[in-house]
LUMKE-763779 format. One record per residue: residue number from 1; residue in one letter; x, y, z of N, C-alpha, C, O in turn. Coordinates in nm, 4 decimals, decimal comma. Example, Ala and Ser with C-alpha at 12.3 -4.5 7.8 and 13.67 -1.06 7.14 Angstrom:
<rs>
(1 "a" (1,3190 -0,5690 0,7800) (1,2300 -0,4500 0,7800) (1,3200 -0,3300 0,7800) (1,4236 -0,3319 0,8465))
(2 "s" (1,2850 -0,2250 0,7080) (1,3670 -0,1060 0,7140) (1,2900 0,0030 0,7870) (1,3409 0,1138 0,8039))
</rs>
This chain:
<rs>
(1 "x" (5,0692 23,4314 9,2474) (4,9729 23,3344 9,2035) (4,9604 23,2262 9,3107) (5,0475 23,1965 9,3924))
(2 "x" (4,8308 23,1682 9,2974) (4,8498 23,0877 9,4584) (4,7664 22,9493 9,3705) (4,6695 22,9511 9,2946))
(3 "x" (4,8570 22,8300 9,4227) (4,7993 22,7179 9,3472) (4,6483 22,6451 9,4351) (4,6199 22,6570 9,5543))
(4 "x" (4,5822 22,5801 9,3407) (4,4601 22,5363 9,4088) (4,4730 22,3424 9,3620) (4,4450 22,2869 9,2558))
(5 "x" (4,5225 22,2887 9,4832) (4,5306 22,1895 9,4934) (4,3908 22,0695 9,5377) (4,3041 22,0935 9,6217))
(6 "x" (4,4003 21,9614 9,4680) (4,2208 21,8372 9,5316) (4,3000 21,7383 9,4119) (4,3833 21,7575 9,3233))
(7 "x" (4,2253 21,6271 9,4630) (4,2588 21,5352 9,4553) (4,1641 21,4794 9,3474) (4,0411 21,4761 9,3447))
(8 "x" (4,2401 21,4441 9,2749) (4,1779 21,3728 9,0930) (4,0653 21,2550 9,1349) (4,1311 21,1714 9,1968))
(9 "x" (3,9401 21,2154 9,1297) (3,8525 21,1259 9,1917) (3,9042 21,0021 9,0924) (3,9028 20,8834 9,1247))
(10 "x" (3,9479 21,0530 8,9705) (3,9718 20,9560 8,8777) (4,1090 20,8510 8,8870) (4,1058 20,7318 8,8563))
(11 "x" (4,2010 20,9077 8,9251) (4,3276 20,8610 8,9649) (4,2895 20,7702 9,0861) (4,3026 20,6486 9,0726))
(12 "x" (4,2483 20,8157 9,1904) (4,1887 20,7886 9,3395) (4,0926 20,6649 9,2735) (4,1565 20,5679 9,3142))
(13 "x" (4,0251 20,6312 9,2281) (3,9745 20,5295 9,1854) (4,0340 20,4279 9,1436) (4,0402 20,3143 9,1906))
(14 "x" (4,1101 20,5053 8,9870) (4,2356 20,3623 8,9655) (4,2936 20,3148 9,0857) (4,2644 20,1959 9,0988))
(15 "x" (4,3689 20,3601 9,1865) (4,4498 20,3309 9,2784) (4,3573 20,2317 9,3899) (4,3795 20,1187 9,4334))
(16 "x" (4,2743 20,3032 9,4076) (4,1675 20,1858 9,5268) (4,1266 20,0520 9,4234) (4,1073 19,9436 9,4784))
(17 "x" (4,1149 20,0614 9,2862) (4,0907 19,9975 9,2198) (4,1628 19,8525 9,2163) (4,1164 19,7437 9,2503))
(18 "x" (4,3135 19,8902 9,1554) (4,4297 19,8178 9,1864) (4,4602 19,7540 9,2755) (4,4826 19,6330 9,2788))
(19 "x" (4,4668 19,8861 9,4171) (4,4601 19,7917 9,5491) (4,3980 19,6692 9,5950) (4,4482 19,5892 9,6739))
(20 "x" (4,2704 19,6601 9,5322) (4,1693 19,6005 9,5892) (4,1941 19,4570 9,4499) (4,2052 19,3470 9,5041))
(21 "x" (4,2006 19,4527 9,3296) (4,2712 19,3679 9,2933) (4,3726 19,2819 9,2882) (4,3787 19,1652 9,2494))
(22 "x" (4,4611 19,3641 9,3380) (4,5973 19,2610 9,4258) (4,5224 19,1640 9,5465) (4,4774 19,0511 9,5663))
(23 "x" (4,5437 19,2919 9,6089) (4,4470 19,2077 9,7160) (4,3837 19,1056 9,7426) (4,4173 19,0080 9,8095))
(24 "x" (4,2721 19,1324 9,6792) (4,1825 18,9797 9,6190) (4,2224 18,8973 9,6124) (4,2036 18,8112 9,6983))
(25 "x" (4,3335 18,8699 9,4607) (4,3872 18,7961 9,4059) (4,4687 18,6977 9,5344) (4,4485 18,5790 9,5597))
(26 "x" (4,5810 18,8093 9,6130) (4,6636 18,7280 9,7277) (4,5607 18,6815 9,8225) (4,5912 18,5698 9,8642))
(27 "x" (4,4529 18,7245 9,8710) (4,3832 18,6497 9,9340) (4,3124 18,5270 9,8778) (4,2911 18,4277 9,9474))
(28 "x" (4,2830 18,5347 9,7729) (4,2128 18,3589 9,7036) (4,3438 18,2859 9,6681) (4,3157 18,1661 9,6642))
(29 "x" (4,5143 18,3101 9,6321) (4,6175 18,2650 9,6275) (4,6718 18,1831 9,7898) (4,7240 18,0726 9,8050))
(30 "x" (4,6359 18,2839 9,8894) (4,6736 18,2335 10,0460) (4,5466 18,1611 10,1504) (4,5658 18,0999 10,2554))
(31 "x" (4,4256 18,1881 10,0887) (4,3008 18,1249 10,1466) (4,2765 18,2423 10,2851) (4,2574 18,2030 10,4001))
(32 "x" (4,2811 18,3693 10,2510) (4,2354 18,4417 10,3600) (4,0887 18,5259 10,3588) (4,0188 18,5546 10,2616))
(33 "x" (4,0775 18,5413 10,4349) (3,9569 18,6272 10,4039) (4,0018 18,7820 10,3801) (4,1135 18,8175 10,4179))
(34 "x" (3,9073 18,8793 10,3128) (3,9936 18,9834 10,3392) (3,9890 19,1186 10,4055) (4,0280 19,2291 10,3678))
(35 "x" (3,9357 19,0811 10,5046) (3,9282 19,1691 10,6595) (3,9874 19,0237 10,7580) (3,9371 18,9638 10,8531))
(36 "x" (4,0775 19,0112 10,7044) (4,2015 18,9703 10,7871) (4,3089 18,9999 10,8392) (4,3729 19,0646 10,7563))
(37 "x" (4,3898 18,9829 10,9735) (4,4449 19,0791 10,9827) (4,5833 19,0474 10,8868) (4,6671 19,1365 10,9006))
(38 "x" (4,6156 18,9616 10,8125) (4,7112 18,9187 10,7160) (4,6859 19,0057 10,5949) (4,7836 19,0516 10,5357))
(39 "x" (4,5480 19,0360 10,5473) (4,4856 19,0948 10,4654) (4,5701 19,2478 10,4556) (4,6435 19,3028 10,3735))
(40 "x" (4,5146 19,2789 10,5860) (4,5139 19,4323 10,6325) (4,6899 19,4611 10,6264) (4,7415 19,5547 10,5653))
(41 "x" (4,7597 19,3620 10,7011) (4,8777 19,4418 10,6700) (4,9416 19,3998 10,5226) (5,0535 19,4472 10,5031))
(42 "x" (4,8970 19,3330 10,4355) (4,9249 19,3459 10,2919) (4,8753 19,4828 10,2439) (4,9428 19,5680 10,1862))
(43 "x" (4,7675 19,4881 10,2718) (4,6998 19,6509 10,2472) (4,7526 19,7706 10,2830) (4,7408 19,8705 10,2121))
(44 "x" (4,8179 19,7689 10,4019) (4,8985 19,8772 10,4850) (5,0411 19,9012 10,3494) (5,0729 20,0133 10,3097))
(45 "x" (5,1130 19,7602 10,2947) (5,2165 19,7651 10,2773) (5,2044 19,7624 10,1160) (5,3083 19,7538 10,0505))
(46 "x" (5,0975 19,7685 10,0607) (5,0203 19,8183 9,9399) (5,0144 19,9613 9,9127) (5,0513 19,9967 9,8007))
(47 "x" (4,9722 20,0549 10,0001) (4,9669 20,1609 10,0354) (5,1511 20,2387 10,0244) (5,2245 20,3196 9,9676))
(48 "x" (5,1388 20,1350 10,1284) (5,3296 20,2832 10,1121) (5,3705 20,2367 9,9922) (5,3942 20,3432 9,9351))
(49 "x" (5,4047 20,1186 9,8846) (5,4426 20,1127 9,8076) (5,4321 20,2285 9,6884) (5,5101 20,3066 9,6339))
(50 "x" (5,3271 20,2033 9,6814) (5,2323 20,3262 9,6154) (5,2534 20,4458 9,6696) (5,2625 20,5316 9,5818))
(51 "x" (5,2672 20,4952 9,7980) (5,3421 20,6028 9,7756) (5,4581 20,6458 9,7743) (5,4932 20,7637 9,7791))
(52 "x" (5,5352 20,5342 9,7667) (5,6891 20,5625 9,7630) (5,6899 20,5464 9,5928) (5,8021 20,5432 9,5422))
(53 "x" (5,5619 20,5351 9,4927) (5,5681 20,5848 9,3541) (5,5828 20,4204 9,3226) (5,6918 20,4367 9,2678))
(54 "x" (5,5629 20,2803 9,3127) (5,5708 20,2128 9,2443) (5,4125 20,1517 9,2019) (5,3359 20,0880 9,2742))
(55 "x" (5,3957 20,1899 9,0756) (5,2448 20,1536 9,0481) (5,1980 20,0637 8,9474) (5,0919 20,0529 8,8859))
(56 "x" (5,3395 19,9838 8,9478) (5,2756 19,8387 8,8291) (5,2472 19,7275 8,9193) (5,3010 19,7032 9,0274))
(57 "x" (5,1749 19,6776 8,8722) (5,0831 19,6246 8,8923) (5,1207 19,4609 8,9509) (5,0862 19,3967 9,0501))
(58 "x" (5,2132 19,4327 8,8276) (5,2897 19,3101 8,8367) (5,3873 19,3048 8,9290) (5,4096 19,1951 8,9802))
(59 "x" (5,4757 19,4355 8,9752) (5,5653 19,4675 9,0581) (5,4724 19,4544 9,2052) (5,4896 19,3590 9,2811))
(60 "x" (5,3878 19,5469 9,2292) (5,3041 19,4968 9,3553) (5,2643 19,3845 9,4239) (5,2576 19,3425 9,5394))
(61 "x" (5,2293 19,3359 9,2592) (5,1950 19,1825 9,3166) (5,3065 19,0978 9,3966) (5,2900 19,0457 9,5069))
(62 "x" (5,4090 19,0953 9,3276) (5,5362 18,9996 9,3298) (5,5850 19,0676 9,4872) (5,6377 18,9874 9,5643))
(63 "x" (5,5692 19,2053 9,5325) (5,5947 19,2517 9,6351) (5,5000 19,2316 9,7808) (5,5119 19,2412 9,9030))
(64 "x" (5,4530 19,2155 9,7319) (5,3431 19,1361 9,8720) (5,3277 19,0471 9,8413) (5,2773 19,0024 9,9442))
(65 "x" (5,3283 18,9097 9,7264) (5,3462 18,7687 9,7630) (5,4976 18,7350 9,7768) (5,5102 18,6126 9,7772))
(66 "x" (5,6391 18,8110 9,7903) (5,7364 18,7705 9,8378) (5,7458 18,8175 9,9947) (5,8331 18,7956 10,0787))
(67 "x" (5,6204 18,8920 10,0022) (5,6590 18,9282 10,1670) (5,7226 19,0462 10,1931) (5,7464 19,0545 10,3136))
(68 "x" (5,7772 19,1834 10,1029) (5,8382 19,2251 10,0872) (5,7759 19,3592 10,1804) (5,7122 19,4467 10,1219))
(69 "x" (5,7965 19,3658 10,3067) (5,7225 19,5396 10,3535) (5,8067 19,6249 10,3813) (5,9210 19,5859 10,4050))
(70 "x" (5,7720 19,7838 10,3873) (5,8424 19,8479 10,4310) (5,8377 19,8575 10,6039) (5,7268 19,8409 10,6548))
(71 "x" (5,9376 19,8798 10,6814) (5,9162 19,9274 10,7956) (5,9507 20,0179 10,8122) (6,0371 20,0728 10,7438))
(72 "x" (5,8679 20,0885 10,9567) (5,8915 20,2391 11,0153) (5,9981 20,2313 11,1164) (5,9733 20,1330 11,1862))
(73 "x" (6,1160 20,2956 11,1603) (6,1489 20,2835 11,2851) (6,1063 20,4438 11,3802) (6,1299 20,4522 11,5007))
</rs>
């Protein structure tokens, strides 16, 4: 049997959805614009959160207004 894998548009929505609500929010909280590059790496570090599986909402938040990113080495 061979699996047939794509990507849920609906899930993919919530998630850009969310993103883009944090977001916002820390940018009218810090006075940035948000194609900033302060913006962008909140966004970068929005992203891996989410895929390292943490998807509340309140947890995100508190994780990019404490500053909290992952790094690559």
């Amino acid at each position: 049997m061979q699996w047939i894998s794509w990507q849920r548009p609906v899930l993919v929505f919530k998630i850009t959805d969310l993103i883009d609500r944090i977001l916002r929010n820390w940018c009218d909280e810090n006075g940035h614009q948000k194609e900033s590059v302060e913006a962008s790496r909140k966004a970068k570090s929005l992203l891996q959160w989410i895929e390292l599986g943490v998807t509340d909402e309140h947890e995100l938040t508190d994780l990019i207004r404490d500053d909290i990113v992952i790094t690559m080495k």
